[in-house]
N, C-alpha and C positions, 0 to 999 in steps of 0.2 A: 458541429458537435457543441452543443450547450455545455458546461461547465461552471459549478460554482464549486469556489473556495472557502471556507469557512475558517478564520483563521491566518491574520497575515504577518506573522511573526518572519524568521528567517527563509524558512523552507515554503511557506505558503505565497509571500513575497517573490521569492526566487522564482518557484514555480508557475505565476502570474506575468511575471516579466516573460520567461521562456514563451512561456504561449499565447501572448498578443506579438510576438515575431512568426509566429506560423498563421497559415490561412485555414480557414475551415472552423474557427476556433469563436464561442459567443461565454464572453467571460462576465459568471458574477462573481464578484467579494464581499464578503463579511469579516464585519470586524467590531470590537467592541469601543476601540479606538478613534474618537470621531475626528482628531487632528489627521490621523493616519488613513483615513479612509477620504476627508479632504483633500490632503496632500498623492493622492492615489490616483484618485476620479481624474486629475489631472495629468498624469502623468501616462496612465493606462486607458485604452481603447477597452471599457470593462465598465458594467451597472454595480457601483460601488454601494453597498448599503452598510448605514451604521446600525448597530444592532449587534444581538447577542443570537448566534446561532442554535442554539439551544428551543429557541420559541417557535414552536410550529408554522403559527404567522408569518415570521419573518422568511423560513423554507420557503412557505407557500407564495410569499410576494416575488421571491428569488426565481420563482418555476420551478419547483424542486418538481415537481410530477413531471414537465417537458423535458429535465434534465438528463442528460447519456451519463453523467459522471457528478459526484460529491465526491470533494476533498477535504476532511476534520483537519487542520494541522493546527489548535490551538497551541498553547503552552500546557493545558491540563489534558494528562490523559482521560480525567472523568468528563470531562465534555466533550473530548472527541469522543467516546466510546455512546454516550448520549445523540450527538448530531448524527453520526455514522448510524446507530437504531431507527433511530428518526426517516434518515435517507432512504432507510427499506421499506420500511412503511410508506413511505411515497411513491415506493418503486423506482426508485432509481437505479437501472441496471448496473453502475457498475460505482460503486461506495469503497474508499480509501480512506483509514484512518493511520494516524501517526500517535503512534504508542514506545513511551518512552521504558517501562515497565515490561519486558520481554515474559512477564508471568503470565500478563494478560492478553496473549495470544490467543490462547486456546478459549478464553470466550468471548475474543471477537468474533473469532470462526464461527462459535456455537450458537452467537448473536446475529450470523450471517453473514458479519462484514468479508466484501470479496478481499480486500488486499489491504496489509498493516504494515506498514513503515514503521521500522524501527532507526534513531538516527547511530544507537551504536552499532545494529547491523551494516547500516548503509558504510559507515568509517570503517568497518572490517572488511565490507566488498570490497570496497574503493581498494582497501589497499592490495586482496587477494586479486582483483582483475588485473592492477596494473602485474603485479608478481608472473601472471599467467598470460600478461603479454594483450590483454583486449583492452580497450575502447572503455571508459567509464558509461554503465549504461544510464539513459539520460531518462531522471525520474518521471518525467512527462509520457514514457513509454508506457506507463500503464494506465494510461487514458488515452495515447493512440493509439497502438496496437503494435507488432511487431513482435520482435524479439522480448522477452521476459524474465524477469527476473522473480523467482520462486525462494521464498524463504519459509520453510516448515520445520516441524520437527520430526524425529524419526517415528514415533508410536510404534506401529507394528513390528516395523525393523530394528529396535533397539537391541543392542547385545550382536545385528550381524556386521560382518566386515564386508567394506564395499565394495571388493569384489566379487563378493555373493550377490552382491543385489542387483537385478536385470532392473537397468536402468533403461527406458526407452530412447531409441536412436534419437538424434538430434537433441539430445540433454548432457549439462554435465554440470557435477558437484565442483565450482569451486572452492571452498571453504566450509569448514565447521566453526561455526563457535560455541567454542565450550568455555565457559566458566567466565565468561567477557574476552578469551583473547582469540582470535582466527588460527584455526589451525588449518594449513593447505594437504588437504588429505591425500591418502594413499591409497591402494591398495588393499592391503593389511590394516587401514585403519578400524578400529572398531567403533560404532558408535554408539552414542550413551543416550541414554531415556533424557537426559535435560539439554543432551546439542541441540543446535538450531544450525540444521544443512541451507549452506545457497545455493542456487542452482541456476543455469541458466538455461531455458527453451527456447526453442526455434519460435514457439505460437501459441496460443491460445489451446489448442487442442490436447497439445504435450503436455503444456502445464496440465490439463486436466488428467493425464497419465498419471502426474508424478503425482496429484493429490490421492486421484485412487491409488497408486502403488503403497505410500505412506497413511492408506487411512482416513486423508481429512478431505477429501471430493463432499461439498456441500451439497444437501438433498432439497436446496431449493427453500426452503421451508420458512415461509415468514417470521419475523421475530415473537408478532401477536401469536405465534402458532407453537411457538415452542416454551 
């Protein structure tokens, strides 16, 4: 699985080290950083390039068209939300960006992007998964494959309580967060047009349940095309 990173701050770092310990894994880095992309090349089993991921060129020298996976994790949410459009337009099946700004979810989505890291989502998982007893899920998961983690909002279902909402077997809501703090839902909780539900899925295919059930199941649709 080809893989490039764009972006080698904490998370983009982290996530580079994670996956030259696994097999099956052919890693590019970008960085604008040329110390840090020096100091990289050596330390990582990875075609480090210095450069600004933003430049088509630079994509295209990366393999962005052979690519399974692009990962945005700069510091600025405007360049990832830039690299991540870029990546669709190459076709890269499966495009991750990391957005610090929980607003602009809803036009990553609209822009295509399959999957948007948020890091104060991820601190509110962290802390709901341990509460509920599982496994921190290991961000690298959604560019292997397996279990998932689903973070949307409610749209259609805003205003019902979760007990109302036929959630597909093999899924379950760990947390809301509302208003930046995790709330470990219930029941009887109701949800509100601005939460952002986490969810965990068995698989690829559920995920795709829980986006139709809520609304946001992407139609595919190029970014040139929207």
């Amino acid at each position: 699985m080809r893989v490039i990173i764009a972006g080698l701050g904490d998370i983009g770092t982290q996530l580079a080290a994670d996956l030259t310990t696994r097999e099956g894994f052919e890693l590019v880095l970008i960085d604008q950083d040329e110390e840090k992309c020096e100091a990289l090349s050596g330390e990582y089993d990875a075609l480090v390039l210095h450069g600004d991921g933003t430049e088509p060129e630079l994509l295209e020298s990366a393999g962005a068209r052979q690519a399974d996976a692009l990962i945005a994790t700069t510091d600025s949410d405007a360049l990832n939300m830039v690299i991540a459009v870029l990546g669709k337009k190459f076709d890269v099946s499966r495009v991750v960006a990391k957005l610090n700004k929980t607003s602009l979810r809803t036009t990553a989505r609209e822009l295509g992007v399959d999957h948007v890291i948020s890091p104060k989502i991820s601190a509110a998982t962290e802390i709901s998964s341990l509460l509920h007893g599982y496994d921190i899920l290991d961000f690298s998961l959604l560019v292997q494959g397996g279990a998932r983690l689903v973070e949307i909002s409610p749209g259609e279902l805003a205003n019902e309580k979760i007990k109302d909402i036929d959630l597909p077997e093999g899924t379950l809501i760990t947390s809301v967060l509302r208003e930046g703090v995790a709330v470990i839902p219930r029941g009887n909780t109701e949800l509100n047009e601005s939460d952002i539900l986490i969810i965990i899925t068995e698989n690829e295919k559920k995920e795709d349940n829980i986006k139709e059930l809520f609304g946001e199941l992407q139609t595919g649709r190029r970014p040139d095309q929207i």
